[in-house]
C-alpha positions in Angstrom: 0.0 0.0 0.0 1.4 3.5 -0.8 2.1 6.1 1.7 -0.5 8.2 0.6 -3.3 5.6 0.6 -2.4 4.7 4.1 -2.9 8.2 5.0 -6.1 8.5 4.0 -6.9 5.0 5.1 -5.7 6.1 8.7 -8.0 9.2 8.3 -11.2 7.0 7.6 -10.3 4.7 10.8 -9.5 7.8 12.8 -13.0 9.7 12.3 -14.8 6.4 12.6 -13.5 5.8 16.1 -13.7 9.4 17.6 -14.5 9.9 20.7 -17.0 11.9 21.7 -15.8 12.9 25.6 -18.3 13.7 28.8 -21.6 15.6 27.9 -23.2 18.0 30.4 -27.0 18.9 30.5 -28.0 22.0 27.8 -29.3 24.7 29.5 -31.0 27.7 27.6 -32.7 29.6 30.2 -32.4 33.5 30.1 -29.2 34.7 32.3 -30.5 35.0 36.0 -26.8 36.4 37.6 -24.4 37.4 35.1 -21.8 36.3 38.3 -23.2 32.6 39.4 -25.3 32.0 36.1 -23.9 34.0 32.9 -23.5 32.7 29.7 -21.8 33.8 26.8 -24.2 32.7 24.0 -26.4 34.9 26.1 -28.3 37.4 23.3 -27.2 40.0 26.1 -23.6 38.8 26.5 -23.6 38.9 22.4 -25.0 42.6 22.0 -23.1 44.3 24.2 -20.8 42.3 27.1 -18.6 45.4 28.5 -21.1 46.6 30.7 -21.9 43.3 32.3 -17.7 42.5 32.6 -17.2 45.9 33.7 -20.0 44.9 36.6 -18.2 41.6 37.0 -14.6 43.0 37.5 -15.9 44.9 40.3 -18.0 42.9 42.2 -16.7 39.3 41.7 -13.7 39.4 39.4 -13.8 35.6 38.9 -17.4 34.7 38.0 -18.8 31.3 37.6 -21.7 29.2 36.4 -22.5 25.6 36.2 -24.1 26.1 32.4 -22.0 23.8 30.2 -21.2 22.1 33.3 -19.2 24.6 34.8 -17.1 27.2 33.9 -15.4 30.5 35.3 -14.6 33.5 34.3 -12.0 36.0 35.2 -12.5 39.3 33.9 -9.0 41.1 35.0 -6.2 41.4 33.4 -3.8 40.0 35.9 -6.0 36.4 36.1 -6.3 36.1 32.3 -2.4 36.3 31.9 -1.4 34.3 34.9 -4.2 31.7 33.2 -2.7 31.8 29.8 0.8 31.2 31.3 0.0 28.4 33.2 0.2 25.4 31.3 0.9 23.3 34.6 -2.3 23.6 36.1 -4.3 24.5 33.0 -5.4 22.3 29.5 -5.7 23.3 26.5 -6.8 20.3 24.8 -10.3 22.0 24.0 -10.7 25.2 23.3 -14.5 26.3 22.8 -16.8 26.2 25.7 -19.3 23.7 25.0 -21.7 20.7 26.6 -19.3 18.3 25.8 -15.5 17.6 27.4 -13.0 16.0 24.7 -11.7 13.0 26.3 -8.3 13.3 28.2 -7.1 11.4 25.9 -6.8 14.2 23.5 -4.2 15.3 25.6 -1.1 16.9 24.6 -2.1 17.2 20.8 -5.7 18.4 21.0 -8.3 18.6 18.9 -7.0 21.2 16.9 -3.2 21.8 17.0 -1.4 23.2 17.5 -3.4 26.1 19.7 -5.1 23.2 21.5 -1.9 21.4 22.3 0.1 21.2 25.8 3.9 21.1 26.1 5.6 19.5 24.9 4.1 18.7 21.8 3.0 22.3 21.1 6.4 23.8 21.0 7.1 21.4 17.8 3.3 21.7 16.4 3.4 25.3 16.7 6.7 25.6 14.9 5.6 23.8 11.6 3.8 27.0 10.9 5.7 29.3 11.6 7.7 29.6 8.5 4.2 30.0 6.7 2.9 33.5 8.8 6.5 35.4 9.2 6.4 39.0 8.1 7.8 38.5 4.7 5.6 35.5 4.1 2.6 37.5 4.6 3.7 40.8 2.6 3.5 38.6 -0.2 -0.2 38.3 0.0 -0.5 41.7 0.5 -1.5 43.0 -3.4 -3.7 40.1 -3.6 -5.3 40.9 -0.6 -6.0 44.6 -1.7 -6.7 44.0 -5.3 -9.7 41.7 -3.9 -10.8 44.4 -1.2 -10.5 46.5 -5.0 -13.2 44.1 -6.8 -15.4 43.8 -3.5 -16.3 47.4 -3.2 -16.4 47.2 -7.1 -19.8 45.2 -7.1 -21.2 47.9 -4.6 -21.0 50.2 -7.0 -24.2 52.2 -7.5 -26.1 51.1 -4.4 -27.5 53.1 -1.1 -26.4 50.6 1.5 -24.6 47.9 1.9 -23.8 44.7 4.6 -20.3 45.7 5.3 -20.0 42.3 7.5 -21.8 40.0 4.6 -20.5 41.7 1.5 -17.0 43.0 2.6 -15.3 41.9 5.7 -15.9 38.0 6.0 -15.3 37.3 1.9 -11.6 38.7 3.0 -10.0 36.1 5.3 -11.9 33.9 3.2 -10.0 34.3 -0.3 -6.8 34.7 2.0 -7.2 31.3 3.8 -8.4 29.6 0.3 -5.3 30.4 -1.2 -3.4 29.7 1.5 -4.9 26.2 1.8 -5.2 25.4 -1.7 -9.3 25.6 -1.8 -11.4 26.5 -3.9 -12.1 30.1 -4.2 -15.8 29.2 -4.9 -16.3 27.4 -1.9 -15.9 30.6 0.5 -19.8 30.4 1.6 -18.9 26.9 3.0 -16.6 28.4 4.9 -19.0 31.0 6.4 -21.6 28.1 7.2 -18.3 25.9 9.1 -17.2 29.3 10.9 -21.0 29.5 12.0 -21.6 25.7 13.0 -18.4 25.4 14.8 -18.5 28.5 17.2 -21.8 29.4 17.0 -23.8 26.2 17.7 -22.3 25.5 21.2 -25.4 25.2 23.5 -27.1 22.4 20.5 -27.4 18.7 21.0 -23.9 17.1 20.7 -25.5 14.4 18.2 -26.0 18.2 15.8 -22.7 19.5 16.6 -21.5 15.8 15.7 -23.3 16.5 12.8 -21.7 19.8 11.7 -18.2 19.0 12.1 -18.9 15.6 10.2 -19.9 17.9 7.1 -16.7 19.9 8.1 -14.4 16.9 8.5 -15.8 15.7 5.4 -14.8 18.9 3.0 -11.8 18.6 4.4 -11.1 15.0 3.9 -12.1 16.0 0.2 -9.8 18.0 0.2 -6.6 16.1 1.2 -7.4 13.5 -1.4 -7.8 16.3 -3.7 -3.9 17.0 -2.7 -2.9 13.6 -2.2 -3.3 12.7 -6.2 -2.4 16.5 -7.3 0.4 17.7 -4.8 0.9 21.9 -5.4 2.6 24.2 -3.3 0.0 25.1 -0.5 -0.4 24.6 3.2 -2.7 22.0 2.7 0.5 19.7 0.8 2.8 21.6 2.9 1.0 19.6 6.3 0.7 16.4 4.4 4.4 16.2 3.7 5.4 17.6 7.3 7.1 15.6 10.0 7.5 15.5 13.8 10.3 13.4 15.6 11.1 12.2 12.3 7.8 10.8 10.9 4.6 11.9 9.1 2.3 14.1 11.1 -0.4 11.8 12.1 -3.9 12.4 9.8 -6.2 13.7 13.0 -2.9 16.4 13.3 -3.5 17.2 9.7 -7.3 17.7 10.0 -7.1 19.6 13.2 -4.7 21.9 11.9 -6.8 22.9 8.6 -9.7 23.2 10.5 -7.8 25.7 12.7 -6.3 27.5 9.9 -9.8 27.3 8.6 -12.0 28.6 11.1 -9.8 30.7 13.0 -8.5 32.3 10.1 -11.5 33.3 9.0 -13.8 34.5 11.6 -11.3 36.3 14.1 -10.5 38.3 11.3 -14.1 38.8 9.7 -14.7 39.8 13.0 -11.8 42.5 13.6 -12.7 44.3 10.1 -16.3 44.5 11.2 -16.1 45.7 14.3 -13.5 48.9 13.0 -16.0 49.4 10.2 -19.1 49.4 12.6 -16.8 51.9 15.0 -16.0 54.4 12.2 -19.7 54.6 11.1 -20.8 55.4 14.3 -18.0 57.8 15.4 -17.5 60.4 12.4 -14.6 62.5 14.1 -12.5 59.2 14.3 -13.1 58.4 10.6 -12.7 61.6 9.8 -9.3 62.0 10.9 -8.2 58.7 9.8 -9.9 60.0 6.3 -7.5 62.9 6.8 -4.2 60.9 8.5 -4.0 57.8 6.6 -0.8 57.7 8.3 -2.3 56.9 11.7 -4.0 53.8 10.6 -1.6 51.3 12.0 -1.9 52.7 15.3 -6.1 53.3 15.1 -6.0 49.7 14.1 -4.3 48.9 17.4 -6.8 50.6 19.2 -9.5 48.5 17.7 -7.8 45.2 18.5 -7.6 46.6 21.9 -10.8 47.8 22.2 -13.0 45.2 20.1 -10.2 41.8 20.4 -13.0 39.4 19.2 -11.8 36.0 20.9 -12.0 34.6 24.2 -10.1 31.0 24.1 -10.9 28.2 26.9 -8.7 26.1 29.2 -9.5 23.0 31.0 -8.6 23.0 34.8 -6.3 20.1 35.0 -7.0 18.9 38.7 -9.5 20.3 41.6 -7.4 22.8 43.4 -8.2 26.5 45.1 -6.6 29.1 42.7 -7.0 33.2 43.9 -10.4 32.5 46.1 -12.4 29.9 44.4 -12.3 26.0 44.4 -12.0 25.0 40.7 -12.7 21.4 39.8 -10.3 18.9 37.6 -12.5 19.9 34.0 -14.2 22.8 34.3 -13.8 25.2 32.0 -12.0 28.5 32.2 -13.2 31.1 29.7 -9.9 33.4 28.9 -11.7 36.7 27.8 -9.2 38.7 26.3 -11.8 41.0 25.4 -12.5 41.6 29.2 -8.5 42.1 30.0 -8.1 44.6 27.5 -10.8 46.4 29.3 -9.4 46.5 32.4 -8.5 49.8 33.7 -6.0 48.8 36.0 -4.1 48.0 33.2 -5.5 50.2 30.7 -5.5 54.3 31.1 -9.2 55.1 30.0 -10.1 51.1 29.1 -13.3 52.1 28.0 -13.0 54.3 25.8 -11.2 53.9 22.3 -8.7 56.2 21.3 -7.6 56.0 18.2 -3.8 57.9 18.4 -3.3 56.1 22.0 0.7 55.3 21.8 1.4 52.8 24.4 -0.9 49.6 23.8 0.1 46.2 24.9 -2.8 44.8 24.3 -4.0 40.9 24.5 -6.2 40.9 20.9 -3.9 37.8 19.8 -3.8 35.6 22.9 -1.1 35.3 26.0 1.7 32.7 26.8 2.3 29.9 24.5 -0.6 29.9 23.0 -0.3 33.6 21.0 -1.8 33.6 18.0 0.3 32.5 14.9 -1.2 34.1 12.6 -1.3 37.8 13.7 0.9 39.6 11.5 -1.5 37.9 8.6 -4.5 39.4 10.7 -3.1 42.6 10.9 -1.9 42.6 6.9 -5.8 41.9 6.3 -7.3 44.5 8.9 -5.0 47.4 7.4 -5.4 46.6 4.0 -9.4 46.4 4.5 -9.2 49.2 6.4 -7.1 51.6 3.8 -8.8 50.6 0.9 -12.6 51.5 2.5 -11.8 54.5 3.7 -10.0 55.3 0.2 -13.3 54.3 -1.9 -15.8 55.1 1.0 -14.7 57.9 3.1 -17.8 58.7 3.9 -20.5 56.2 5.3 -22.5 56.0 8.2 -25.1 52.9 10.2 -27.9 52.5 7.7 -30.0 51.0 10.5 -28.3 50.6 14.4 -30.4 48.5 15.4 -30.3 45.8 12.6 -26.9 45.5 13.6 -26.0 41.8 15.1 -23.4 40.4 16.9 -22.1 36.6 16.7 -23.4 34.7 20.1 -19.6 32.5 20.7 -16.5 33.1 22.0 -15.2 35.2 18.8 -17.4 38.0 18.6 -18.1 40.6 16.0 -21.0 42.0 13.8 -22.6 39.5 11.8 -24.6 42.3 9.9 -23.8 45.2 9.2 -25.7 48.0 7.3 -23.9 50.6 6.4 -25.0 53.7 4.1 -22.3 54.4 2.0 -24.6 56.4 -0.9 
């Protein structure tokens, strides 16, 4: 039997005998206390959550509730770091809150590698892909990237309003990770519907989450035969080709990693352009005077990841133990809001507030400790670029409608609509 025919015979036996891990009781009921009961699929949460961490951060800075069978939440920035740096007593084999626990088993590769891996395996996942996200690689991309932003505003041509989050921000990290991957261009509404399933769909029956990643697992499988029989020079034949410790990466490593690249890569990015866009419509001086100093774009954008970061990542508690004040238990969850950290204004000088020439920022947007995204300079090449080329074409829009604006219920959050008068 040929290498590559093993690998994808591997694959087949690997899906079939997946585990599914422990499954907690769905719970659906309206919030009751965001600081024993909250939930972050709450319609509250999604609309508007500084308020309510703002609240938290105050009057119980580590909240908790036993929705998706327990989890916490620390809304300072001194617990989310010393969270995010502590691989000892803290997991990372799954990632996204939900009513089911991957098996322990999982354990040190995770679901989806290598951001769901421990050490030491992540120090070697992690360093596969480096090579594919450095500066240089990414500049490459960069007159792709704005040629496509070009043709997107293009096909508004002529109209009143538009859905900046529908018709412009999502179709961006879209093209990027097809090419990236190898995809098909053509398949980028797939994408949207696997971004939505698998982030979005958290408080369903497991049996329909099973459901959605099978169709997910399934594109994807098409798509490493696809590369199998015609290798090209893409990440997809890049990760089929890799090795760790001297041998192939195994196929659940390969599929884990392209659905990172794949979801991640897409919706935290969707979700940073639409959030800036949404800002500048509603605050005229600010998109006035980036209109005016294009200059101070890089740094506005900054300010946005600070003051917008659209992901919160998870951790598993690795054994029960008392940690700053509360008794955690071996598997809850631990909800790392990075959104809530940058926020803080203990560690921020007027948190709340977003200001667009603020110089020093050390913000969390991209994740703490290990675990930092790897992609980030790609995010930011695709949030400037989005970013020049609107305000260039559009420099002058405003919210069509406020209140038909919508935010994505999951733990990367930004406007899932967004009508924007641009006529």
């Amino acid at each position: 039997m040929s290498g590559d025919a093993r690998f994808t015979e591997e694959l087949e036996e690997a899906r079939r005998n997946r585990q599914i891990g422990a499954i907690s009781e769905i719970v659906t009921d309206p919030v009751s206390d965001w600081a024993t009961d909250f939930s972050h699929v709450d319609p509250g949460w999604a609309a508007d959550p500084y308020p309510i961490q703002d609240e938290l951060r105050q009057r119980c800075p580590i909240a908790h509730t036993e929705r998706f069978g327990g989890v916490w939440l620390p809304t300072r920035y001194e617990d989310v770091a010393s969270i995010a740096y502590d691989t000892d007593r803290f997991s990372s084999r799954a990632i996204i809150v939900s009513n089911v626990r991957p098996p322990l088993e999982l354990a040190p590769r995770g679901g989806v590698p290598p951001i769901s891996s421990d050490p030491p395996f992540h120090h070697d996942a992690r360093k596969l892909l480096l090579p594919a996200f450095t500066k240089s690689a990414v500049a490459k991309r960069e007159e792709a990237t704005r040629a496509f932003c070009h043709a997107l505003i293009d096909a508004m041509e002529g109209r009143e309003v538009v859905d900046a989050a529908r018709e412009y921000a999502q179709h961006i990290p879209m093209r990027v990770i097809a090419d990236m991957l190898g995809f098909p261009q053509e398949d980028g509404p797939r994408f949207g519907e696997f971004v939505e399933s698998a982030l979005e769909s958290v408080n369903r029956p497991p049996e329909e989450r099973l459901a959605r990643f099978t169709r997910l697992s399934e594109y994807l499988v098409a798509q490493i035969h696809d590369h199998v029989e015609h290798p090209r020079d893409d990440l997809t034949s890049f990760l089929l080709d890799a090795e760790m410790d001297g041998e192939k990466l195994d196929p659940m490593h390969v599929v884990g990693t392209m659905t990172l690249l794949l979801i991640a890569g897409i919706d935290t990015t969707w979700s940073a352009i639409g959030a800036s866009l949404w800002h500048l419509a509603r605050t005229p001086e600010d998109r006035r005077r980036l209109v005016a100093e294009p200059g101070l774009l890089p740094t506005a954008m900054e300010e946005f990841l600070r003051a917008f970061a659209p992901v919160t990542m998870a951790r598993l508690v690795k054994e029960d133990m008392r940690w700053n004040g509360v008794d955690m238990k071996a598997d809850d969850w631990i909800l790392l809001s990075f959104p809530a950290a940058n926020r803080d204004p203990a560690q921020f000088e007027r948190a709340d507030e977003v200001v667009i020439d603020r110089e020093v920022n050390r913000h969390a947007a991209f994740g703490l400790g290990i675990h930092r995204c790897v992609g980030s300079h790609l995010a930011r090449m695709e949030l400037r670029v989005a970013l020049e080329v609107w305000l260039e074409r559009i420099p002058e829009f405003g919210l069509a409608d406020a209140s038909a604006v919508t935010w994505a219920a999951s733990q990367v959050r930004g406007p899932r609509t967004l009508p924007l008068r641009i006529g």
